[in-house]
C-alpha positions as CSV (number, residue, x, y, z in Angstrom):
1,X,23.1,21.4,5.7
2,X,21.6,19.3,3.0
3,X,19.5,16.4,4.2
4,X,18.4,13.6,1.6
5,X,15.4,11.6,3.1
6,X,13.9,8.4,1.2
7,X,10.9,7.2,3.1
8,X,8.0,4.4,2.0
9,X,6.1,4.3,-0.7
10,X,3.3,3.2,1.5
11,X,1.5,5.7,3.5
12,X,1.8,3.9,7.0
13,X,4.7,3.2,6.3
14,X,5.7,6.5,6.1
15,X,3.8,7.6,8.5
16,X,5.9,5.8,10.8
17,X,8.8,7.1,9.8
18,X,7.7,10.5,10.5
19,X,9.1,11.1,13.9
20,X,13.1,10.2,12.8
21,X,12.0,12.8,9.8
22,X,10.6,15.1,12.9
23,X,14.2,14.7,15.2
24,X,16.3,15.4,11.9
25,X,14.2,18.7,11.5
26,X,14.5,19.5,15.0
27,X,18.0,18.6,15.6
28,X,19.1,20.4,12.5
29,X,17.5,24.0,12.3
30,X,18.2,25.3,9.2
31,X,18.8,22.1,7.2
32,X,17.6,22.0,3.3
33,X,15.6,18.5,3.6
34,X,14.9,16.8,0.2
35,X,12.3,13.9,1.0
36,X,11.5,11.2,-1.5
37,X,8.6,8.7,-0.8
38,X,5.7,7.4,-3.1
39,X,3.2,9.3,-4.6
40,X,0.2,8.5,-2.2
41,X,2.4,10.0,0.9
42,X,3.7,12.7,-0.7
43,X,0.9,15.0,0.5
44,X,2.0,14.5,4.1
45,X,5.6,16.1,3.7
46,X,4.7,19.3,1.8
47,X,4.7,21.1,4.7
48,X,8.2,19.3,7.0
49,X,9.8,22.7,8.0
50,X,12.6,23.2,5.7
51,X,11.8,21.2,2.8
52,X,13.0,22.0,-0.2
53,X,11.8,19.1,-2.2
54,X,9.3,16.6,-2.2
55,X,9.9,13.8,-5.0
56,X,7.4,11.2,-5.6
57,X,9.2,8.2,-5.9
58,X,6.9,6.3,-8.9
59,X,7.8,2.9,-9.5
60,X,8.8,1.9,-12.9
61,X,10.0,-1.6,-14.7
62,X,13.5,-2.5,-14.3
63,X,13.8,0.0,-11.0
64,X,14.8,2.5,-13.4
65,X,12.4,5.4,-10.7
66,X,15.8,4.8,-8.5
67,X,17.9,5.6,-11.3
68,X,15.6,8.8,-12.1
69,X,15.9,9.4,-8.3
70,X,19.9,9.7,-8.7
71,X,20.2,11.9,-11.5
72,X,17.9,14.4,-9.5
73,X,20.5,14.1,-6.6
74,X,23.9,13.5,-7.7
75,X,24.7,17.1,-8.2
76,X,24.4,17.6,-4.8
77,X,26.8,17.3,-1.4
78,X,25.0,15.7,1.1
79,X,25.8,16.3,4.7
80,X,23.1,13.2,5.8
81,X,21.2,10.4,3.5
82,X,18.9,8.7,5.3
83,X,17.2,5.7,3.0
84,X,14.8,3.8,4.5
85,X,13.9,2.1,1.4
86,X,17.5,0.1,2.2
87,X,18.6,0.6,-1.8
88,X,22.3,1.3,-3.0
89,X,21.3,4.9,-3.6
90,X,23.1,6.3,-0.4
91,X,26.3,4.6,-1.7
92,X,26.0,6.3,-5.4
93,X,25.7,9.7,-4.0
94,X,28.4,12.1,-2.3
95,X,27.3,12.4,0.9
96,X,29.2,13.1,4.6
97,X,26.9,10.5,6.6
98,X,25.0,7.6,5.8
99,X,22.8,5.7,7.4
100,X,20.3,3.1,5.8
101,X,18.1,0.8,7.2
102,X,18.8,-3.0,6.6
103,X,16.7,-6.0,5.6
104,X,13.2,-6.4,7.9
105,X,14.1,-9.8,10.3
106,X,10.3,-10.8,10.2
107,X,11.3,-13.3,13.1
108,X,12.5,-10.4,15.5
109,X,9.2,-8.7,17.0
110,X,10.5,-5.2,16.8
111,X,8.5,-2.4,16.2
112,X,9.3,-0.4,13.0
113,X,8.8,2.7,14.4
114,X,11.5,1.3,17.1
115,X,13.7,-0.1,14.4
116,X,13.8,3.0,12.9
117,X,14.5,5.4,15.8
118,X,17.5,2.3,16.1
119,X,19.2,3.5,13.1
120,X,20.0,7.2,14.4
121,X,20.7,5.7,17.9
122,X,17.7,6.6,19.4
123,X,15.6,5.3,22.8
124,X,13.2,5.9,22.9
125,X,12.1,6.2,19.6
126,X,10.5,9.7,18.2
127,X,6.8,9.2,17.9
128,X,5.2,9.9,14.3
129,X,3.7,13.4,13.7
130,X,1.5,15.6,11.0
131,X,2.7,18.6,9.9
132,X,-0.5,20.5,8.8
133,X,-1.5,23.8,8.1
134,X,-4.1,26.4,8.4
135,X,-6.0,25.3,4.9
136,X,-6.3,21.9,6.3
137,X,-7.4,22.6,9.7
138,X,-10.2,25.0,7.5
139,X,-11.1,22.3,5.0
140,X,-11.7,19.8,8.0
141,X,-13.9,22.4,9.4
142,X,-15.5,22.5,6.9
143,X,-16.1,18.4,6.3
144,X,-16.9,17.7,10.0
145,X,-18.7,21.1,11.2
146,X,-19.6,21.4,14.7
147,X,-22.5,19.3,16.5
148,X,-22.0,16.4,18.4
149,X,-18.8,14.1,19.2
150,X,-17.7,12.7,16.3
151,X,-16.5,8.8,16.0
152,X,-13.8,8.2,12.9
153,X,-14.1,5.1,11.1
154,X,-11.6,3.1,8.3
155,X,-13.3,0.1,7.6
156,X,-11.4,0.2,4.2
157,X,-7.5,-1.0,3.2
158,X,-5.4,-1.7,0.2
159,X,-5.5,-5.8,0.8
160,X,-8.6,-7.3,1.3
161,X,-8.1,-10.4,3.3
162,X,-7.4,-7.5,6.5
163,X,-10.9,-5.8,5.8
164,X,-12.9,-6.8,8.5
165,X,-16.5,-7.9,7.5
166,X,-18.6,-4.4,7.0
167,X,-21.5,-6.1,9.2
168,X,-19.3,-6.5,11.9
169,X,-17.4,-2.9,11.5
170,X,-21.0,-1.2,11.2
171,X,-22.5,-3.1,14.6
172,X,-19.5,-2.1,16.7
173,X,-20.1,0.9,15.6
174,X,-23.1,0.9,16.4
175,X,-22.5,-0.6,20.0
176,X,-20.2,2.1,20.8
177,X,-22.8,4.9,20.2
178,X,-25.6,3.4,22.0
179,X,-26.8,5.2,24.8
180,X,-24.7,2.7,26.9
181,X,-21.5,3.3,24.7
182,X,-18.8,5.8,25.2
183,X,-20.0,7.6,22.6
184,X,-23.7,7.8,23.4
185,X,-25.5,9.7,20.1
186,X,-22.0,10.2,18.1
187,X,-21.8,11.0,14.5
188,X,-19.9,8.5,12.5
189,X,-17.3,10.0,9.6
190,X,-15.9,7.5,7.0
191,X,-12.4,7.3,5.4
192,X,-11.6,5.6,2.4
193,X,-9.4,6.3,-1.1
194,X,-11.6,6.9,-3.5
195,X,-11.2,3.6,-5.2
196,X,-12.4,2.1,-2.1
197,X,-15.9,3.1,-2.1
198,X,-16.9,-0.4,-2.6
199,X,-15.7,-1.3,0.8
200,X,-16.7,1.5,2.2
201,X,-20.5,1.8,1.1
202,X,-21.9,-1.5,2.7
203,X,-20.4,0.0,6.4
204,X,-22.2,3.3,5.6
205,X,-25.8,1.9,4.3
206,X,-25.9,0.2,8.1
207,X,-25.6,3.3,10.1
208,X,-28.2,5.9,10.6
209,X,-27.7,8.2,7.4
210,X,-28.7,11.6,9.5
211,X,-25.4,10.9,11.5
212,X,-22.8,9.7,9.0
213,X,-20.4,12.1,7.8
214,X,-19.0,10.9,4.5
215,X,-15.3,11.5,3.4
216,X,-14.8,8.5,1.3
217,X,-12.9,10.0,-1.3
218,X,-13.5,13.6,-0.8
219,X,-10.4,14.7,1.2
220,X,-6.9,14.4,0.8
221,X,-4.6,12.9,3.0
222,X,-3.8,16.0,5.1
223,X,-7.5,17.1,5.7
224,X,-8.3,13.6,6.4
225,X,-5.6,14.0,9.3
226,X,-7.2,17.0,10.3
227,X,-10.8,15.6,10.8
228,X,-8.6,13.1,12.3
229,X,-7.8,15.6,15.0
230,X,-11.9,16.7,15.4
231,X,-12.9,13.0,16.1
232,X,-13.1,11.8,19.5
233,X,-12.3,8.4,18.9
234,X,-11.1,6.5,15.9
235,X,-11.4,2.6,14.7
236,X,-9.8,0.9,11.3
237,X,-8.6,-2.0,9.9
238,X,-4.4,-1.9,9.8
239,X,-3.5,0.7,7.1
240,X,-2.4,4.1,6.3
241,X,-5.3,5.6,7.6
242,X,-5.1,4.8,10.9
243,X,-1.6,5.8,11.4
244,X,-2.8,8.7,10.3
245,X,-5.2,9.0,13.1
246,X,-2.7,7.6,16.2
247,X,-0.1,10.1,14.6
248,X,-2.7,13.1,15.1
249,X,-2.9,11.9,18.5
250,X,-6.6,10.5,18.4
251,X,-7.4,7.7,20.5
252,X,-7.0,4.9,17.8
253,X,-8.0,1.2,17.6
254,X,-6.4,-0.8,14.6
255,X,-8.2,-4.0,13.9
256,X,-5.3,-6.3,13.0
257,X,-4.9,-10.1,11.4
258,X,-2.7,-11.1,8.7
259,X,-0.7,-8.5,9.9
260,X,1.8,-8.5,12.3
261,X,0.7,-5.8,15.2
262,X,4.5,-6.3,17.0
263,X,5.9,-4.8,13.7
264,X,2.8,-2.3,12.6
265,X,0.7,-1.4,14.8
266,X,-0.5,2.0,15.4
267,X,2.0,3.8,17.9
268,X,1.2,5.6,21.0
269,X,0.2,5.5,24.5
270,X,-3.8,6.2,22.9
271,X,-3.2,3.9,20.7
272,X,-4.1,0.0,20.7
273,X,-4.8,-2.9,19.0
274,X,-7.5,-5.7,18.6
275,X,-6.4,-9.1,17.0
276,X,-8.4,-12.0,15.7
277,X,-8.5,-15.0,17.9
278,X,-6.5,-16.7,15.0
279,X,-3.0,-15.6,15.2
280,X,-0.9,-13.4,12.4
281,X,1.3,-16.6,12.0
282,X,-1.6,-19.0,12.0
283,X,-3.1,-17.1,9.0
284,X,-0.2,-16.8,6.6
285,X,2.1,-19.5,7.7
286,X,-1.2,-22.0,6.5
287,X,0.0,-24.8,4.0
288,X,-2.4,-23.3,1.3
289,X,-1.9,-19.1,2.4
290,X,-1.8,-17.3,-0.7
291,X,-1.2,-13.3,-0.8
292,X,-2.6,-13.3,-4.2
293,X,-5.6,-15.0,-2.5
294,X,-8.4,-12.3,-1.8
295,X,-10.3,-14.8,0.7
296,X,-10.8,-12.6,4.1
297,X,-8.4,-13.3,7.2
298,X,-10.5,-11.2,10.2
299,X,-13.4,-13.9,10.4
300,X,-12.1,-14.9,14.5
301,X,-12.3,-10.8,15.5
302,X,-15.7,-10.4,16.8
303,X,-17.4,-7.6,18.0
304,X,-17.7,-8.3,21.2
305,X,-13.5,-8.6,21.3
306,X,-13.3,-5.2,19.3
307,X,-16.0,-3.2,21.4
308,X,-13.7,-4.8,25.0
309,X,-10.5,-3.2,23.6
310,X,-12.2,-0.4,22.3
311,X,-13.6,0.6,26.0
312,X,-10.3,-0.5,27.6
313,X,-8.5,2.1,25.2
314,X,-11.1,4.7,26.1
315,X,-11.1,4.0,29.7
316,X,-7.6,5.1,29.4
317,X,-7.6,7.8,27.6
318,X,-10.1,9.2,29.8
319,X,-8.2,8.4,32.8
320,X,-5.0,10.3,31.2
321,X,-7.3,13.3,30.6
322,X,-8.1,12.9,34.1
């Protein structure tokens, strides 16, 4: 059975998508999966059971990457395309089965990862996963050896009005390592791209330098998921990073804004969310909101509001583990 996958070229994004990827692999033993995504996620799918292919999907002028996509699948038959992208390219290949997701209805508060489980039919959704292997579990190791509990931080993103202020991200990090925090004495390790180290550097320079571990830029996506794994606890601003660290199964808080969380937050009973006093439509349905504008959104999350939802996520965690 051939199976022709086209996922984000966003890395939440395809995160998300990870669990209908997971139920096709599961539900078809055996299948020959091709997967096409962006070049940031492709990392993440080199090791899907049964893939034959992994094609990063770079963008070029006049969408001529979907054209290059076709000519490297139109020799094909294809029992099941699955585009999540929502192009034509389904439609120009030979294929027994179909199914591609429509246009997002911003105005419906659906969850993609429920939206997507929607277009194969199922409730409830499949949850995203990691597929990881021994090298990564090694290379983590290695990055985050063993000494105390270690708390994960993304204080980084790829738009900066969601960054919330590095003074704020470095004192709740702070709070929740005190001796009266649920991480008393934790070690801090820091995620970023590594064209992000200038978001990333003003959050590290406030800690205690003899307990930060830093990863900005120094692992690649699937070792970052495995340190993911070896954290007890992980907070970040909405992006592909802290999908990553819900989809590991880490408790994870996402620090949302000018995002919608209904649509993207990270998924999971251990997952959660905590959202600035001013709402997601407040901040971009302003007369004067600009997305080209790189003025910062996150100014009515406080710490106070981030530390509460952090020790409520914890608390039930705990009592899960219980």
């Amino acid at each position: 059975m051939n199976i022709l996958f086209v996922t984000s070229n966003r890395i939440g994004d395809a995160v998300l998508s990870t669990g209908l990827l997971d139920h096709l692999v599961t539900s078809h033993p055996g299948a020959r999966i091709t997967i096409a995504c962006g070049p940031l996620p492709a990392p993440l799918f080199a090791r899907v059971p049964g893939v034959e292919r992994v094609i990063p999907l770079v963008k070029r002028r006049h969408a001529l990457h979907w054209l290059a996509l076709w000519a490297g699948c139109v020799g094909r038959f294809w029992d099941l395309v699955v585009d999540l992208r929502g192009s034509g390219l389904a439609w120009c290949l030979v294929a027994k089965t179909r199914r591609v997701l429509g246009p997002d209805r911003p105005a419906a508060k659906v969850h993609r990862v429920a939206r997507l489980g929607a277009l194969l039919g199922l409730d409830p959704p499949p949850a995203p996963t990691l597929w990881l292997g021994p090298e990564d579990e090694a290379a983590a190791a290695r990055a985050i050896p063993p000494g105390p509990p270690v708390l994960a931080l993304g204080p980084t993103a790829n738009w900066l009005p969601k960054v919330w202020p590095p003074d704020r991200f470095a004192a709740l990090a702070q709070r929740l390592t005190a001796s009266d925090g649920i991480l008393p004495g934790a070690r801090f390790a820091v995620f970023g791209a590594p064209d992000e180290r200038a978001l990333a550097d003003p959050v590290i320079a406030a800690l205690p330098a003899g307990r930060v571990i830093d990863l900005v830029g120094r692992v690649d996506l699937p070792v970052a998921a495995a340190c993911f794994r070896r954290a007890v606890f992980y907070v970040g601003n909405d992006s592909g990073l802290t999908h990553m660290a819900a989809a590991a199964g880490t408790p994870t808080l996402g620090l949302f804004g000018p995002s919608p969380p209904y649509h993207f937050a990270p998924w999971g009973s251990r997952a959660a969310v905590a959202v600035t006093e001013v709402s997601y439509e407040r901040l971009v349905g302003a007369a004067d909101f600009d997305h080209r504008d790189t003025k910062n959104l996150m100014g009515s999350l406080t710490v106070e509001m981030a530390e509460a939802a952090a020790r409520d996520l914890w608390r039930r965690c705990e009592g899960r583990a219980a």
